[in-house]
C-alpha positions in Angstrom: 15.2 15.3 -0.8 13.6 16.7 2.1 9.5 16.9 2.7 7.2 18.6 4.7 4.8 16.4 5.1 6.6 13.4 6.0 9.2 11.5 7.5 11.7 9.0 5.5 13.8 7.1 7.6 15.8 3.5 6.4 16.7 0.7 8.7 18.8 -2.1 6.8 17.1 -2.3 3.7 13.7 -1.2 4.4 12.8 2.4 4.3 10.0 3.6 6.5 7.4 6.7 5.6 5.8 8.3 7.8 3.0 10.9 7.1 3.5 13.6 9.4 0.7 15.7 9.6 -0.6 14.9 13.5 -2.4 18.1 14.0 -4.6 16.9 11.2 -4.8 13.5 12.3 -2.0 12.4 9.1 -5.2 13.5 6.6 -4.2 13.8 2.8 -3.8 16.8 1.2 -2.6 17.9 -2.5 1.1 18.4 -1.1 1.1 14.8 0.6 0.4 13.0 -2.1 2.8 15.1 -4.4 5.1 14.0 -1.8 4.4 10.7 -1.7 4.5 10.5 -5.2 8.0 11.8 -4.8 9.1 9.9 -2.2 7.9 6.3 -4.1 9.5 7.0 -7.3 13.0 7.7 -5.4 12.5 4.9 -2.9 11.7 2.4 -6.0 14.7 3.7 -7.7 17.1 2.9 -4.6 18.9 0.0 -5.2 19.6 -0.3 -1.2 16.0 -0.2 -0.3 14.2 -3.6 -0.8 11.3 -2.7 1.3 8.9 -0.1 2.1 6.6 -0.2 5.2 4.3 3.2 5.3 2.6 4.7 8.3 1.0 7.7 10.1 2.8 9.8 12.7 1.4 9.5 16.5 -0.8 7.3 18.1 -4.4 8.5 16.6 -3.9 8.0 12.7 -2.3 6.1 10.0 -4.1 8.6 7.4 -8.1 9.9 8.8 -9.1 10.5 5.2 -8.7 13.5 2.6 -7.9 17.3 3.1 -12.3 17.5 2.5 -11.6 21.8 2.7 -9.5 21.5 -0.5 -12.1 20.6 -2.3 -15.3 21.2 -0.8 -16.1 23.8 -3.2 -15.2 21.8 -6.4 -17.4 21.7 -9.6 -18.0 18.0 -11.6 -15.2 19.0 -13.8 -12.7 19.4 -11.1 -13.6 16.6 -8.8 -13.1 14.4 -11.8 -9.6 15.2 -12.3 -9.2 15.5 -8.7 -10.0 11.7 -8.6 -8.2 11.2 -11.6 -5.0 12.7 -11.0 -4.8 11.3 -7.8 -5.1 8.0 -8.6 -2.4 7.9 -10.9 0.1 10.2 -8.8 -0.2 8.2 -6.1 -2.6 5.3 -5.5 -2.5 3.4 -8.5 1.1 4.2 -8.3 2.2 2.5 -5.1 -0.4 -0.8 -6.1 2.1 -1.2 -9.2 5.5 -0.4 -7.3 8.0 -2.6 -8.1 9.0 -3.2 -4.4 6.8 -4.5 -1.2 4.7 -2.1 0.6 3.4 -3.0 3.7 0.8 -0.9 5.0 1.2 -0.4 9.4 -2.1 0.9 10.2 -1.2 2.7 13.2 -5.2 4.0 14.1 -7.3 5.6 11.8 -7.9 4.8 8.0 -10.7 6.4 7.0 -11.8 7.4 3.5 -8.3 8.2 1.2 -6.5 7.0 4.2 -8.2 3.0 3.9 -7.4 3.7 0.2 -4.6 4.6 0.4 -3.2 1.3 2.7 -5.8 -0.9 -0.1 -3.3 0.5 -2.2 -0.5 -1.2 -0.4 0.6 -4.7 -1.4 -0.5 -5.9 2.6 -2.2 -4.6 5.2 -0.9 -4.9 9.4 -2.9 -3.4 11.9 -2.4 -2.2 15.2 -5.5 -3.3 17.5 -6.6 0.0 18.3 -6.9 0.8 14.6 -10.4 1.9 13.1 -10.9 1.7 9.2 -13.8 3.1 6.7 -15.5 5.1 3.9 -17.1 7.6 5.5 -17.6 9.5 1.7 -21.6 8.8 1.4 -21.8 10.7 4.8 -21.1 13.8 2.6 -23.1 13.2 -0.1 -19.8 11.8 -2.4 -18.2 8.4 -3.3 -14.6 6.8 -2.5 -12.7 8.5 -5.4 -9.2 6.9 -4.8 -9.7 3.5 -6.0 -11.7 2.5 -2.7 -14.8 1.4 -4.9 -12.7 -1.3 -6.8 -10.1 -2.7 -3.9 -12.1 -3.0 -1.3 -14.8 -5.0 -3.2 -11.4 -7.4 -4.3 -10.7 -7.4 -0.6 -13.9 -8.6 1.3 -16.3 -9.3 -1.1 -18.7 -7.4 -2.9 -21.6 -7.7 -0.5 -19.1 -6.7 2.5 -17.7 -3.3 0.4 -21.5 -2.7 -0.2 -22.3 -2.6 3.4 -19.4 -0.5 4.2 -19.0 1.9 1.5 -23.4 2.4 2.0 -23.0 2.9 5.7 -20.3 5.1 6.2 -19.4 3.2 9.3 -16.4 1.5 10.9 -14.9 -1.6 11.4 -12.4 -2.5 14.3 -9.3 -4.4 13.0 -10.3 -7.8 14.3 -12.7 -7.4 11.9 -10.7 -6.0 9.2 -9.2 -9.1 10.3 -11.8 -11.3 9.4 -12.5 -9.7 6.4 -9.4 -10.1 4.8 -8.8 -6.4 4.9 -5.9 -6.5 6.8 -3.1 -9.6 7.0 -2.7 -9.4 10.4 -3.4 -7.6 13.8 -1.1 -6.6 16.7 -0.6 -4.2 19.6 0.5 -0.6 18.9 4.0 -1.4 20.2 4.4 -4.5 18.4 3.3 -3.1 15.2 6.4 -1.5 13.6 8.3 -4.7 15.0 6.0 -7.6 13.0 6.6 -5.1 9.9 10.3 -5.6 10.0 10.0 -9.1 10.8 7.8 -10.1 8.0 9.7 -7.8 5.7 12.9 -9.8 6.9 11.4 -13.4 5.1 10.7 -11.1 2.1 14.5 -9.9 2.0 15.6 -12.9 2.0 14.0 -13.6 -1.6 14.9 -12.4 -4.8 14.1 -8.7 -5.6 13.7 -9.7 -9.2 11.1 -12.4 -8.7 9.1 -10.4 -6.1 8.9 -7.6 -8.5 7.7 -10.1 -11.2 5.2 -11.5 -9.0 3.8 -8.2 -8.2 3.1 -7.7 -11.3 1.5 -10.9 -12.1 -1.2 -10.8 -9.2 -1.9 -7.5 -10.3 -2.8 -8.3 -13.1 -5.2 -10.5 -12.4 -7.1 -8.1 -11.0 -7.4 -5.5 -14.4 -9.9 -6.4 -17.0 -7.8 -5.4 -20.1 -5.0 -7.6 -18.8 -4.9 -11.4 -18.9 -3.7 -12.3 -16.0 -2.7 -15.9 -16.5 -0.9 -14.6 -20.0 1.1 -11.8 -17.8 1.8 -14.7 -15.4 3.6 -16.9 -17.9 5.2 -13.7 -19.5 6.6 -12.9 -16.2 7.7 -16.5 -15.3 9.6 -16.6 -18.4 11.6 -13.8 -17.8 13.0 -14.6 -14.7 14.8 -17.1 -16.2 17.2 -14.6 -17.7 18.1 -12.8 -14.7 21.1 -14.0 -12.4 18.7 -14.2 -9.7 17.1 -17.3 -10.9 20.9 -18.5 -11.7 22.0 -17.8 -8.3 18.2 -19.3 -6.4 18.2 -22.6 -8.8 22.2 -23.1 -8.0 22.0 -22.6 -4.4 19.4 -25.0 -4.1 21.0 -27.9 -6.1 24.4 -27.0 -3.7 22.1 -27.1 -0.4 23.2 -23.9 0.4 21.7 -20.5 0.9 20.8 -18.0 -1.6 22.8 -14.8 -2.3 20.7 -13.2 -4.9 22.2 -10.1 -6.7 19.0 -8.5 -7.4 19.6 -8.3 -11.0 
């Protein structure tokens, strides 16, 4: 499938999306994120991929935030479906993927843009990289999830502080937050991507998927999160990965997991 907004590109098996929109600094708009719906679902669905690292085209911007002259001049009614339909299309979407998703912020992820990498199951920043919710500034709130990850994230009093201030933080201190795994140069950034994505390749597909799940999990109120743990632990003992992981091990060998 071809796309207008972005870029799909695989290496091995790790596919890398790009949002290309650089003359709007990679900010989201109603097409993007139909696209990136689009482009999740048939990624997850590829049996070659095991991996998915998104980013922003250029230098300037992973994502700068949300297409604000789309909806500037929506009532109540419609920004609540905006918010709503959004984070089910895409956001809560990619949080529940069954494969990785690394997040390489690449510069700027402000407002939908930080959302969208807190989305992402890990964050890795380039140094020059600038992240926020700017939404108070125009007299809204983060409606893309960024009220409820970001507090998981840093802390409550931290997400406070930023979400009430509008401001920025700088990556090392994304850093130190928590926000963001680690922090490199621009040039190294797509390179420590495929390396950590490498030690996760080298894992079962099954189990990751299984554990993805199970942290979730723990993070939803209506969901037990130690009961989906043990539900999921249980069920990788039917799968041929665990045969395969459990064998290999007792013959001192290395694993050839067939992702099933």
């Amino acid at each position: 499938m071809s796309y207008e907004t972005l870029l799909i590109e695989k290496e091995d098996a790790t596919a890398i999306v790009t949002i290309n929109r650089p003359n709007k600094l990679n900010a989201l708009n109603k097409q993007t994120i139909g696209e990136l719906h689009e482009a999740f679902k048939d990624l997850n669905k590829d049996k070659s991929v095991k991996a998915i690292i998104l980013t922003g085209s250029g230098e300037k911007a992973f994502v700068a935030g949300a297409d604000i002259s789309e909806f500037s001049d929506f009532s109540e009614k419609e920004g609540k479906k905006l918010a709503a339909k959004g984070q089910k299309q895409l956001f809560n979407f990619v949080e529940e993927l069954s494969k990785p998703v690394i997040a390489a912020v690449n510069g700027f992820a402000l407002g939908g843009g930080l959302e969208l990498a807190m989305a992402c199951h890990f964050r890795v920043a380039s140094d020059n990289a600038k992240m926020g919710l700017p939404e108070v500034s125009l007299g809204v709130i983060p409606g893309y999830g960024g009220t409820q990850r970001l507090p998981q994230l840093v802390g409550k009093g931290r997400a406070m502080e930023m979400i009430m201030t509008a401001g920025m933080i700088s990556a090392a201190q994304a850093q130190d937050f928590g926000l963001v795994n680690h922090v490199t140069t621009q040039e190294e950034l797509m390179p420590l991507c495929h390396k950590i994505i490498s030690k996760i390749t080298n894992n079962s597909t099954v189990a990751i998927s299984h554990a993805i799940k199970a942290v979730n999990a723990g993070f939803k109120n209506t969901v037990n999160g130690y009961e989906q743990e043990i539900e999921a632990f249980g069920a990788c003992f039917a799968t041929d990965d665990f045969t395969e992981g459990t064998t290999a091990f007792l013959e001192k060998r290395k694993a050839a997991f067939p992702g099933s």
